[in-house]
MARFI-134536 format. One record per residue: residue number from 1; x, y, z of N, C-alpha, C, O in turn. Coordinates in pm, whole numbers. Atoms other than C-alpha are relative to their C-alpha. Layout:
N
[NUM [X Y Z] [X Y Z] [X Y Z] [X Y Z]],
...
This chain:
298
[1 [-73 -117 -45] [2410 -360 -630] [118 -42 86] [110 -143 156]],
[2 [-124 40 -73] [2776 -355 -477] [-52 35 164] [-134 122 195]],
[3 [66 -1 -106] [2739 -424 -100] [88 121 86] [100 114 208]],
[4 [-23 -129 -95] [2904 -71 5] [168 9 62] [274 -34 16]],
[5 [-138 -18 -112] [3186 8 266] [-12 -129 77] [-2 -104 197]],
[6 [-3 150 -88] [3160 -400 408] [178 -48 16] [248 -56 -85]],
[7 [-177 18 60] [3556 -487 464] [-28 -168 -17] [64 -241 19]],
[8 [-51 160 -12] [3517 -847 431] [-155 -58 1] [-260 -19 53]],
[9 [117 70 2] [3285 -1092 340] [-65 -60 111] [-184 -91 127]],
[10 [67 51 -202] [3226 -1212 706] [-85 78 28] [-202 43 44]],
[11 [52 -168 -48] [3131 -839 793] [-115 -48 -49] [-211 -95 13]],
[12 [111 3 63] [2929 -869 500] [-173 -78 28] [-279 -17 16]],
[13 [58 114 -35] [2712 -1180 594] [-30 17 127] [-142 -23 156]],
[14 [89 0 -93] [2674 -1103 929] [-81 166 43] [-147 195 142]],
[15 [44 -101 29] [2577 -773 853] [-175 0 -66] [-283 50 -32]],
[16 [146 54 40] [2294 -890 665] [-45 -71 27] [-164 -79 -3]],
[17 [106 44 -90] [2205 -1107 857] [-110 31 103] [-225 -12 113]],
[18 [30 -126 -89] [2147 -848 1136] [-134 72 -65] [-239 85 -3]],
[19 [94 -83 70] [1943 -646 860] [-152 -72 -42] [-263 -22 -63]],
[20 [124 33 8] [1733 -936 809] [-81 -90 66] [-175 -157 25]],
[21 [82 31 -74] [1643 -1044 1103] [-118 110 43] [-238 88 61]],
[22 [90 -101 -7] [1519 -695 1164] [-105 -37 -69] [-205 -74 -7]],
[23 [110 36 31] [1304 -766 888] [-109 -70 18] [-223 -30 -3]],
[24 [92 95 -33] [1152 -1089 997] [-74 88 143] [-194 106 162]],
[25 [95 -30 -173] [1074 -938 1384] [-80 73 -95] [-182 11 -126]],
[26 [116 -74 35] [895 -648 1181] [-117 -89 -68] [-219 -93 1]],
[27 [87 85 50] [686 -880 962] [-74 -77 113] [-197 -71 125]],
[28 [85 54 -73] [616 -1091 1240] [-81 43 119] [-151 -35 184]],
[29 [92 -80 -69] [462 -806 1459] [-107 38 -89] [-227 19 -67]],
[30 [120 -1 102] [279 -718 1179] [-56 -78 -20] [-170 -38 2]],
[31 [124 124 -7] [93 -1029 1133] [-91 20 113] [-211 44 107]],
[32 [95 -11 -111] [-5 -1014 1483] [-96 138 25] [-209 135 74]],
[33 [98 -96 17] [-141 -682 1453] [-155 15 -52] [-261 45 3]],
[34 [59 7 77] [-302 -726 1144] [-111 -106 30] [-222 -84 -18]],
[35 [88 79 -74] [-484 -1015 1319] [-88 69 106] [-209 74 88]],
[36 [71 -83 -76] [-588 -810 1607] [-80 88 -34] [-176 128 33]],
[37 [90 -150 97] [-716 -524 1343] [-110 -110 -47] [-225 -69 -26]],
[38 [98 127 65] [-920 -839 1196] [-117 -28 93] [-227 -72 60]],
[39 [59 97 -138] [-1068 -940 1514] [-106 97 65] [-204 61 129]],
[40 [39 -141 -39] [-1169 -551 1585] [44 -43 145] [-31 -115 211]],
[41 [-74 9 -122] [-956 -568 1891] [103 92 28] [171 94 131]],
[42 [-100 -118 -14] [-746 -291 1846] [-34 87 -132] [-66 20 -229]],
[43 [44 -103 84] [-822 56 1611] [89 -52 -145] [167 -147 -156]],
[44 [-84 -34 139] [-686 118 1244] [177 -28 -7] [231 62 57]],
[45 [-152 25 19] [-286 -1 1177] [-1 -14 -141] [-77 -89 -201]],
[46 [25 77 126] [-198 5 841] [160 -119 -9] [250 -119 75]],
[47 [-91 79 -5] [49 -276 725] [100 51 -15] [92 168 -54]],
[48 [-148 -50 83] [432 -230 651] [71 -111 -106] [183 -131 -153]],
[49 [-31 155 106] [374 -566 427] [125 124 -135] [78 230 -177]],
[50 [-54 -56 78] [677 -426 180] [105 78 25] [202 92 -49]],
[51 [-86 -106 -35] [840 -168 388] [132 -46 54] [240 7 29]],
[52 [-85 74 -51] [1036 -396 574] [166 46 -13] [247 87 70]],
[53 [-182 -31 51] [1390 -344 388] [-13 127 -32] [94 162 -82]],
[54 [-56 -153 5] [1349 34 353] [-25 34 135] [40 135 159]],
[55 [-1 -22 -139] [1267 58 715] [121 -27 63] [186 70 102]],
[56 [-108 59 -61] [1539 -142 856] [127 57 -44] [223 86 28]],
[57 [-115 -89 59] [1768 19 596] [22 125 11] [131 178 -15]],
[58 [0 -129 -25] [1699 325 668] [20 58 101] [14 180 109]],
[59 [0 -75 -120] [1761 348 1028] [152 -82 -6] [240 -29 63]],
[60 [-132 12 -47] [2082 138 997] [94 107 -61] [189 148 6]],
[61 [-83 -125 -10] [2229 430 785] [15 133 80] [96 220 48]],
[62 [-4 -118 -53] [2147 694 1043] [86 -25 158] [150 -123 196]],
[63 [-101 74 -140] [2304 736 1419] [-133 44 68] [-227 89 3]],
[64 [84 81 -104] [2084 681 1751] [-46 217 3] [-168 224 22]],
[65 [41 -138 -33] [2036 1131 1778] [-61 60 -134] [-107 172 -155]],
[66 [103 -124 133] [1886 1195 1417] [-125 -15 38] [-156 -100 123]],
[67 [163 6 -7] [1526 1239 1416] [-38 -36 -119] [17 -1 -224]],
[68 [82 86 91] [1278 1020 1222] [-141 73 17] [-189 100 127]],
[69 [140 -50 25] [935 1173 1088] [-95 -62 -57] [-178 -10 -132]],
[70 [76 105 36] [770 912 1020] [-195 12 -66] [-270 106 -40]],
[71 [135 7 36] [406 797 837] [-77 -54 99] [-22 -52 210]],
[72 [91 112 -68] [143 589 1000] [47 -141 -47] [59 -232 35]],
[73 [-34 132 46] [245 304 807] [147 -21 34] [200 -120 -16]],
[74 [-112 66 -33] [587 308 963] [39 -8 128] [155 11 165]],
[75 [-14 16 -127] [505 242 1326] [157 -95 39] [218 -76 145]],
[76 [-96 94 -53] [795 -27 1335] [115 61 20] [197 -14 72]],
[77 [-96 -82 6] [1049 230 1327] [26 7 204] [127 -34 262]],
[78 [-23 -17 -113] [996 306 1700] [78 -170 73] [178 -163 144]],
[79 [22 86 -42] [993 -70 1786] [190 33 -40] [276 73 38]],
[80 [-142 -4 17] [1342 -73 1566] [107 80 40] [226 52 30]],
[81 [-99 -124 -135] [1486 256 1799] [35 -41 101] [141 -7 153]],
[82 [-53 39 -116] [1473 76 2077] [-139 -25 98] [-132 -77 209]],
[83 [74 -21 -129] [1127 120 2238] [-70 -178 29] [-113 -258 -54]],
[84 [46 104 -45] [1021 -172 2448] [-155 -54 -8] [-256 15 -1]],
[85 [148 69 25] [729 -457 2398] [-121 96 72] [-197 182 27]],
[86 [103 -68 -40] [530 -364 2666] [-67 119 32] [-179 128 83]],
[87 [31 -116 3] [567 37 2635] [-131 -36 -122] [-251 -21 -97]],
[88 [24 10 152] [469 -60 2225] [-165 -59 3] [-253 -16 -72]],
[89 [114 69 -34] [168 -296 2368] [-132 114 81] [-251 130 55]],
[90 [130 -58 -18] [-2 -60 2576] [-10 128 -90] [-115 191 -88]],
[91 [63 -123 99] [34 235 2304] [-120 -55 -77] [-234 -9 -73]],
[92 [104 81 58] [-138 -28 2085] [-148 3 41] [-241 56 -18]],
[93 [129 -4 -56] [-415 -92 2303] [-61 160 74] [-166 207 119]],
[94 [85 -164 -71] [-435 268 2428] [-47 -4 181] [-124 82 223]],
[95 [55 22 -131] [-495 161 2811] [90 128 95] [153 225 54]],
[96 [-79 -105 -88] [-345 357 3102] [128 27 17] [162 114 97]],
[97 [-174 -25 -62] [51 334 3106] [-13 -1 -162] [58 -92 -204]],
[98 [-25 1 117] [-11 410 2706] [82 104 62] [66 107 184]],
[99 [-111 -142 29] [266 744 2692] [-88 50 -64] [-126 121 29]],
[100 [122 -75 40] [-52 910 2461] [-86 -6 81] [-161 92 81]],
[101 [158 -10 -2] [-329 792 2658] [-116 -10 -52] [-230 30 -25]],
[102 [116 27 79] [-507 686 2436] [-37 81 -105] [-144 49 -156]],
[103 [77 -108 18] [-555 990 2255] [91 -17 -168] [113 83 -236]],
[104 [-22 19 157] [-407 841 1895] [-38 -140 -12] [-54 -232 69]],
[105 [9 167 55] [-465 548 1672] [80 -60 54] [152 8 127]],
[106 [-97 81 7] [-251 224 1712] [150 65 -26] [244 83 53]],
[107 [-94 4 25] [-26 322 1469] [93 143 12] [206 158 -35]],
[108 [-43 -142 -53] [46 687 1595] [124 -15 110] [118 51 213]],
[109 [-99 38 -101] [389 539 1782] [126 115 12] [240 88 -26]],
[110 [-92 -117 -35] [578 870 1873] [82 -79 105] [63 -194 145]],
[111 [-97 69 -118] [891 848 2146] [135 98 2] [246 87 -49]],
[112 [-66 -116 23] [1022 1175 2219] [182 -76 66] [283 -38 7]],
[113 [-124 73 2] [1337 962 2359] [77 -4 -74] [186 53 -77]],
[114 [-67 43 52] [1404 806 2120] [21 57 -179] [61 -6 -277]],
[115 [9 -91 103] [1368 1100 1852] [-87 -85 -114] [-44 -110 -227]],
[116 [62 52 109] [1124 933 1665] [-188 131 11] [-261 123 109]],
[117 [83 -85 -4] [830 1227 1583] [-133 -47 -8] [-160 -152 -66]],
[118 [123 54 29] [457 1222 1619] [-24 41 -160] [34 126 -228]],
[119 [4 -9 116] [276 1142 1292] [-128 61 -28] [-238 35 21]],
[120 [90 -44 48] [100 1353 1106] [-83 -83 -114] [-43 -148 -210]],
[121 [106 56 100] [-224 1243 942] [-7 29 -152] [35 -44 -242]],
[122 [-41 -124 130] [-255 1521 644] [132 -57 -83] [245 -71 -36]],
[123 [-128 18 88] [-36 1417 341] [118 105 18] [104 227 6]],
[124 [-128 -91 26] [321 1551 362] [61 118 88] [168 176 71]],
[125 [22 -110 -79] [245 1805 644] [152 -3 120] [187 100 179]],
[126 [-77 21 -82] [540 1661 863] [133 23 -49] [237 12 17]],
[127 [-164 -15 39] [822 1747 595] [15 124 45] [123 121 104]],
[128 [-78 -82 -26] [860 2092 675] [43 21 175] [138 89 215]],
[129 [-35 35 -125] [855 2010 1050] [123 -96 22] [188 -98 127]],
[130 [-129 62 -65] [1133 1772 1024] [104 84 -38] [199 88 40]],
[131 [-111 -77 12] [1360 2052 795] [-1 89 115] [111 93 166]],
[132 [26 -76 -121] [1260 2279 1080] [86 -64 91] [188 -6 128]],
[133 [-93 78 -128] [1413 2038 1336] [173 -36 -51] [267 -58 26]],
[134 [-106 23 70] [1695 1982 1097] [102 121 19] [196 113 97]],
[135 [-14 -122 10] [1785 2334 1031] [44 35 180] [159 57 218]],
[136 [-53 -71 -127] [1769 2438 1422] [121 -77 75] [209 -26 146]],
[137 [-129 23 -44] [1995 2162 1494] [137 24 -42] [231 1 33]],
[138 [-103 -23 36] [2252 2263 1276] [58 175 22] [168 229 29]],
[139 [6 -157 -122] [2201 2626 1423] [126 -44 96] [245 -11 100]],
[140 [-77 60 -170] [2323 2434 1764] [120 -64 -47] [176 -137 35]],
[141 [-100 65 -13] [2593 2314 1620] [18 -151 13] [130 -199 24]],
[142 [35 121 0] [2462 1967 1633] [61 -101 -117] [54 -65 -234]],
[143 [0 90 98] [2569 1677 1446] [-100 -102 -55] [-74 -221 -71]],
[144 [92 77 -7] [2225 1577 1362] [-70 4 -145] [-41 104 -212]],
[145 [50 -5 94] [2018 1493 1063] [-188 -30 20] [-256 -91 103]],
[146 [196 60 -32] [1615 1451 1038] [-13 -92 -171] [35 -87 -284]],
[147 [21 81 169] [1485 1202 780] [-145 7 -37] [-200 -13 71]],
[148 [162 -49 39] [1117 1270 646] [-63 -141 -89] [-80 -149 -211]],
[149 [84 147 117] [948 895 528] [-157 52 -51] [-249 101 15]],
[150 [126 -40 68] [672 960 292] [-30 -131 -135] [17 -244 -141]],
[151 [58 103 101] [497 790 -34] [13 116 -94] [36 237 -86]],
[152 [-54 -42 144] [536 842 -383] [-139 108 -23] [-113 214 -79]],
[153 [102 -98 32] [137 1024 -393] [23 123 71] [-33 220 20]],
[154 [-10 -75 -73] [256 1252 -117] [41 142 -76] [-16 250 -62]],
[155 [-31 -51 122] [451 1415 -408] [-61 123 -86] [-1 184 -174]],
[156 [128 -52 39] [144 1610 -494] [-25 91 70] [-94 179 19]],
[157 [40 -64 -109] [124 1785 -165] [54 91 -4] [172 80 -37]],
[158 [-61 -109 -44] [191 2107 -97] [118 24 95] [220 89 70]],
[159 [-112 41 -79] [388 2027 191] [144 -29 -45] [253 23 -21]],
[160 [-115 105 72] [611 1807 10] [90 156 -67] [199 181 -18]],
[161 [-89 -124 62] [740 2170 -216] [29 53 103] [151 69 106]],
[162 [-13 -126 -77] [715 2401 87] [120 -54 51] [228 0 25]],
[163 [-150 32 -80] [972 2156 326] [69 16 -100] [148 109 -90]],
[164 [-139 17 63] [1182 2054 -13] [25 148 -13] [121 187 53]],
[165 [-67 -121 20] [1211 2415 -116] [58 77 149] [154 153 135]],
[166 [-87 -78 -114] [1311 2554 264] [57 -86 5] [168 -34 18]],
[167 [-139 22 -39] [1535 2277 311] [99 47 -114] [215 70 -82]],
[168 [-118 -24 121] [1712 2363 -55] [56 119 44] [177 115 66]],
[169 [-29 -99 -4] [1719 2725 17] [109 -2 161] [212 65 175]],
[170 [-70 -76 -89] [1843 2713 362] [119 -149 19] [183 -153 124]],
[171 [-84 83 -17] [2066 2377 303] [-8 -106 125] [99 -158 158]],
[172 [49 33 -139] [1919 2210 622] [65 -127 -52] [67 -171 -167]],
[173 [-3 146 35] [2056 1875 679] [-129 -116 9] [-135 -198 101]],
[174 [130 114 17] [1718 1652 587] [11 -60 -114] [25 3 -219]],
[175 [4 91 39] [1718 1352 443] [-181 -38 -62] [-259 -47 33]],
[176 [171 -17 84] [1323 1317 209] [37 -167 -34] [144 -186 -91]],
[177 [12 110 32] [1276 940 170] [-142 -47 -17] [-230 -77 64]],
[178 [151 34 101] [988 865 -78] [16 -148 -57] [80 -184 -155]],
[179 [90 117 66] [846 531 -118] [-29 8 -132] [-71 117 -172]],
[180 [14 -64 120] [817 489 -470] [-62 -162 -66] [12 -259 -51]],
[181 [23 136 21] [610 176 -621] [105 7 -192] [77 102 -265]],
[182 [-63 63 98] [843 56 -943] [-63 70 -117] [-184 49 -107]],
[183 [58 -22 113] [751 229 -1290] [-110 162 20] [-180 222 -63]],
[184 [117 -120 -15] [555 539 -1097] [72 133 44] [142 83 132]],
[185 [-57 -88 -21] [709 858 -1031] [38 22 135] [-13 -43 227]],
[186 [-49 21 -151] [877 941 -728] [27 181 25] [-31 264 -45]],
[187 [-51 -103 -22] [1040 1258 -585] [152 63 -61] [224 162 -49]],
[188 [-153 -40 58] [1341 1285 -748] [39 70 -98] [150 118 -122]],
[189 [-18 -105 129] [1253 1466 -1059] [-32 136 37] [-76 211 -51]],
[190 [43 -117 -57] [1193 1756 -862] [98 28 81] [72 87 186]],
[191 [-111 -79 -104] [1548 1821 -713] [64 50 -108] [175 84 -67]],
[192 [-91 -150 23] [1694 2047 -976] [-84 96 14] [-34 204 46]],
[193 [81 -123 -66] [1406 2261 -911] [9 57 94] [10 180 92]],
[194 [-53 17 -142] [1476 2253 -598] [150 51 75] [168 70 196]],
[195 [-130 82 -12] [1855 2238 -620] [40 -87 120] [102 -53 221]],
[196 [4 123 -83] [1866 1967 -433] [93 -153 -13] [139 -150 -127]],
[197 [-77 109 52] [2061 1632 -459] [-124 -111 -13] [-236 -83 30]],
[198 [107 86 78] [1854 1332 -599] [98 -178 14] [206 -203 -41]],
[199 [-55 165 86] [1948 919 -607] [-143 -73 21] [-247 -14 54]],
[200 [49 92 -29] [1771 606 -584] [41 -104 39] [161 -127 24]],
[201 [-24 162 -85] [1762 257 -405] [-82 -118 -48] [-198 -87 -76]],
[202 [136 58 6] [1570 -29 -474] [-2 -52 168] [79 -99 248]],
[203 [92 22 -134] [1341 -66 -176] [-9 -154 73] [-70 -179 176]],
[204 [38 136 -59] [1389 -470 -145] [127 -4 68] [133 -109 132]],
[205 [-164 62 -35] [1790 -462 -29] [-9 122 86] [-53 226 39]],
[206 [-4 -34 -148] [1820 -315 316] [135 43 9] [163 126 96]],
[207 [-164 -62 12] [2198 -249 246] [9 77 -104] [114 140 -119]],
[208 [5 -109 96] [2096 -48 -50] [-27 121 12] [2 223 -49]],
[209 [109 -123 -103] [1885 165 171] [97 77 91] [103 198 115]],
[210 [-82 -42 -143] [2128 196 444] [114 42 -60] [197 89 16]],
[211 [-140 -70 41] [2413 305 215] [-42 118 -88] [22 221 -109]],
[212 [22 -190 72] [2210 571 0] [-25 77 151] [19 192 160]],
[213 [55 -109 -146] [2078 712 387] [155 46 26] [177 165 2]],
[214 [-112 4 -43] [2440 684 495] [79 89 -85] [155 160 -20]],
[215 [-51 -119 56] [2573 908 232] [-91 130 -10] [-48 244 -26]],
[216 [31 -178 38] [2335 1184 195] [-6 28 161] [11 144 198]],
[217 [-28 -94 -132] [2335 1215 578] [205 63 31] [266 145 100]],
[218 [-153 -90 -2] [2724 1259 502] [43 112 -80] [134 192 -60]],
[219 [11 -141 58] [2669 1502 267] [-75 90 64] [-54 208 36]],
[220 [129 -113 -66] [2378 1678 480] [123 65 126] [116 183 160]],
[221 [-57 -35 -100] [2648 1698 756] [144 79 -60] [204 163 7]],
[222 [-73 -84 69] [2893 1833 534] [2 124 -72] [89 174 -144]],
[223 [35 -123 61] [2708 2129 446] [-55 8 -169] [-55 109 -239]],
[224 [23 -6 137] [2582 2002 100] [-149 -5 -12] [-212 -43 -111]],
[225 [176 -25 13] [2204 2069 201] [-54 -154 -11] [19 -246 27]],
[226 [92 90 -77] [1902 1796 202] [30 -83 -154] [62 -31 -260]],
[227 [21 84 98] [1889 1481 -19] [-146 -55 -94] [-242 -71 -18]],
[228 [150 23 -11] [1576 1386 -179] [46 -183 -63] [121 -209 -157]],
[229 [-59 164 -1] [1623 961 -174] [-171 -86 -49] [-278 -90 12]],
[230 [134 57 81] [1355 765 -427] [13 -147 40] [76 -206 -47]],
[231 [18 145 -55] [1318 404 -246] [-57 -50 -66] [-174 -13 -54]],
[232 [105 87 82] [1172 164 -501] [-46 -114 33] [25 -213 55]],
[233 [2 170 -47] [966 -118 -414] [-58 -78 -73] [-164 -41 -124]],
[234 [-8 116 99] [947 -393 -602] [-50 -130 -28] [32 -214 9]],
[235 [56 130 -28] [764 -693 -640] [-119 27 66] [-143 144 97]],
[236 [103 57 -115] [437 -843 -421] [58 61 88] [181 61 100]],
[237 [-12 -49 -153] [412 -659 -90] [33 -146 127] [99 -135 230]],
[238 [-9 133 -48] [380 -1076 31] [141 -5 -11] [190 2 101]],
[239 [-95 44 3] [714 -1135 -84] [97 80 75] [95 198 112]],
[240 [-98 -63 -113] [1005 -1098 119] [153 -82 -33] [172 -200 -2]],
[241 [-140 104 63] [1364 -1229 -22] [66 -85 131] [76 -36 243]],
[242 [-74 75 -116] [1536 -1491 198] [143 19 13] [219 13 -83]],
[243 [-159 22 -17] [1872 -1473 339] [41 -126 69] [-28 -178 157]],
[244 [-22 108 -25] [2083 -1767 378] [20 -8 144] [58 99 193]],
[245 [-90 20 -89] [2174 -1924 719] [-42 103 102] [43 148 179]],
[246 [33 -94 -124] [1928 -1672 954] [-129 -129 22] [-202 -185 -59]],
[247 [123 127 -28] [1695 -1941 1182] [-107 105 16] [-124 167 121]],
[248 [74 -41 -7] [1418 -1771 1053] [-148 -10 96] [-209 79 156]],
[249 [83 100 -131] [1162 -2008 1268] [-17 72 166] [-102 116 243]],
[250 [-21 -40 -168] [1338 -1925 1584] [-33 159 2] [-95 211 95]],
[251 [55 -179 -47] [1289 -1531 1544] [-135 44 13] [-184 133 83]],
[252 [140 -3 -36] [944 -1599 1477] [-52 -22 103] [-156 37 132]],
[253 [22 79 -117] [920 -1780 1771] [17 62 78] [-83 94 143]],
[254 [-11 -87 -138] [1071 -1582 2026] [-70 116 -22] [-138 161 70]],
[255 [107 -127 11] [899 -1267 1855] [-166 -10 68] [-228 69 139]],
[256 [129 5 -61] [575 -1388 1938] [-29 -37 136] [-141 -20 183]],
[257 [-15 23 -128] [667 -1503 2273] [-14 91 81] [-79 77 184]],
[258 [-18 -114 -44] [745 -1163 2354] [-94 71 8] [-129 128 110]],
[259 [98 -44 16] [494 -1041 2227] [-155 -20 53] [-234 68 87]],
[260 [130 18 -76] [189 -1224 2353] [24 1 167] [-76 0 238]],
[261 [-27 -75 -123] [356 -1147 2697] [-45 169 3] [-105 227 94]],
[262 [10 -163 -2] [338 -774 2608] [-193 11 20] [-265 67 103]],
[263 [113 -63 53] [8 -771 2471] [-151 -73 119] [-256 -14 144]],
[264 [52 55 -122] [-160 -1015 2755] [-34 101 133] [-147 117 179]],
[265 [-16 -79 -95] [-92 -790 3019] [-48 173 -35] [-67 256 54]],
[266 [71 -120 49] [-220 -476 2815] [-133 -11 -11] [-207 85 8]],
[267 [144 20 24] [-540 -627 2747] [-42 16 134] [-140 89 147]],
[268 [67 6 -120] [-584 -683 3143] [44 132 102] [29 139 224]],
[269 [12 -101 -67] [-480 -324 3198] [-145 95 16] [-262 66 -8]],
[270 [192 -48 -9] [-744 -35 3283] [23 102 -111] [134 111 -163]],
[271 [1 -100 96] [-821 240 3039] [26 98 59] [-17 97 174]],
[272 [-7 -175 -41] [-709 641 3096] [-121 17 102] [-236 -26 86]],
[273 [43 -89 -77] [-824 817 3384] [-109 95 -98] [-28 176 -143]],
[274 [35 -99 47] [-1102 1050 3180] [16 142 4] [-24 226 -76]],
[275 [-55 -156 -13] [-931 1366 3354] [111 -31 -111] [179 71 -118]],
[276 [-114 -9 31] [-667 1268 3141] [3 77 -146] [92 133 -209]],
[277 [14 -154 146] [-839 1469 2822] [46 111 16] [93 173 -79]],
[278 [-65 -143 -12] [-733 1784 3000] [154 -19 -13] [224 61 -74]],
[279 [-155 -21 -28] [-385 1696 3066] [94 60 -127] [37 64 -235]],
[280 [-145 -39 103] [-69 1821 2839] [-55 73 -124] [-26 72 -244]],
[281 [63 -85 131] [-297 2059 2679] [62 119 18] [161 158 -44]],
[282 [-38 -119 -18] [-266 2363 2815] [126 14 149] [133 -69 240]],
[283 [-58 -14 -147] [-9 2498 3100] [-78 70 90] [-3 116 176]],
[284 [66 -10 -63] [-262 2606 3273] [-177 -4 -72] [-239 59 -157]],
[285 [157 -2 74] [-622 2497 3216] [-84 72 16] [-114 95 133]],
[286 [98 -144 -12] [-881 2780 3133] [-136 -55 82] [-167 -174 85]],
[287 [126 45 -134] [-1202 2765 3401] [-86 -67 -61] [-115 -173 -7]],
[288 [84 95 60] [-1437 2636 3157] [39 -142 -7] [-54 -221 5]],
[289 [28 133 8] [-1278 2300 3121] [111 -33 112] [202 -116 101]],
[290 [-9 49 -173] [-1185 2300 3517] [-120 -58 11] [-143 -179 12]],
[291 [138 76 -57] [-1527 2263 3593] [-41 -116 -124] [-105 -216 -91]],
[292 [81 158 59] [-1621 2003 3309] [107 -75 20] [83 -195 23]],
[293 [-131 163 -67] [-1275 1797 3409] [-74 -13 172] [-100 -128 207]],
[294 [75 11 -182] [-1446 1849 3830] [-124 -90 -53] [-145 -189 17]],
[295 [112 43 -8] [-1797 1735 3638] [52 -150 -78] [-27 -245 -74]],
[296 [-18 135 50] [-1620 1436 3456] [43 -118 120] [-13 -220 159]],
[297 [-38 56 -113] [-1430 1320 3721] [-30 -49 147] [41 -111 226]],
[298 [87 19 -132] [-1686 1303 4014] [-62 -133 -10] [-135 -174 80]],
């Protein structure tokens, strides 16, 4: 595929380089995870063995105020927003300076900051919540887009029609990015139903990703309604294409440096306060679970 709006082969090259170092840090948090999940040392994560270049690609076509609605399987997204090791470490472990509290899996990495949304469990349940967020920002006058990551079975879900059909009807700027394994159906045959706009990417080139996101959020902002974007991925989930001339080694290296700093210091934190089940439930807590937060807490 042609490498886009790049002015110059320099650009180009260190452009992708950029894109695939991203990749390596994600891979190489993922290992360490996936080790820790091994070890039973930390809850359920699933991998992003694969996702890598539609992840990375997908947030370099957007800007730092869209909102991301992410799966479970695409915790690295937050990491790639901006949020720091040792916030990322104690969500992981769930201890006391988690931002949840403990009160999701691992890979449940919300970050109202940094507009990245909590994830819903339930197939597909989070697309009409991101046209929703889409939609009211363009109410406000906002220059904002939401992007909805999902899988090619999701497709199936009820969800999946209800958001695409309210974003078609009401033109919302949302961006639908479906995972799609090679040869299996995706979302895309379901945008003239829809009327909707429709392309594809393949899922291994990170500049393929980042230039289909990059136009339908310029069409979403131009008033031409939501895209529905078919990411193909391709190959072994193991494999990972090399780019020339990035010291792959060294990113590994300092990644894990960083990392077993983060995650050191999470392990030897303490766990949640148990009052902390009541908290950020209600704005005011009803008397029944006053007195069992007074009988926990004593």
């Amino acid at each position: 595929m042609e490498a886009g709006a790049i002015s110059s082969p320099t650009t180009e090259r260190e452009a992708l380089h950029a894109l695939y170092e991203q990749m390596v840090r994600v891979r190489t948090v993922d290992a360490r995870l996936a080790a820790l999940g091994d070890a039973g040392r930390i809850g359920f994560l699933p991998r992003t063995l694969g996702r890598e270049a539609a992840l990375v690609g997908a947030l370099d076509g957007l800007e730092d105020g869209d909102w991301l609605f992410p799966t479970h399987a695409d915790w690295a997204l937050a990491l790639l927003r901006g949020m720091d090791v040792a916030t990322f470490a104690h969500r992981v472990f769930g201890t006391a300076s988690d931002p949840l509290k403990g009160r999701d899996i691992p890979s449940g990495v919300s970050a109202k900051g940094l507009n990245v949304a909590s994830v819903s469990a339930p197939a597909a349940t989070h697309l009409p919540h991101a046209v929703g967020v889409a939609w009211s920002a363009r109410r406000r006058g906002e220059d904002v887009v939401s992007v909805a990551l999902f899988d090619g079975p999701e497709v199936d879900a009820a969800d999946f029609h209800t958001g695409v059909n309210f974003a078609g009807v009401m033109k919302a700027p949302t961006i639908f990015l479906c995972r799609v394994r090679e040869g299996e159906p995706g979302s895309a045959e379901h945008a003239v139903a829809y009327g909707v706009h429709a392309v594809e990417c393949d899922g291994t080139d990170p500049a393929a990703v980042s230039r289909a996101v990059r136009e339908a959020r310029e069409r979403a902002l131009a008033g031409e309604g939501p895209t529905l974007i078919d990411v193909v991925l391709k190959g072994d989930d193991d494999a990972m294409a090399r780019v020339d001339g990035v010291d792959e080694a060294g990113i590994r290296k300092r990644t894990e440096e960083s990392l077993s700093s983060a995650f050191d210091a999470a392990t030897r934190a303490s766990e949640p306060a148990l009052g902390t089940l009541f908290s950020d439930v209600y704005e005011a807590v009803p008397p029944h679970l006053d007195r069992q937060r007074d009988e926990i807490v004593r």
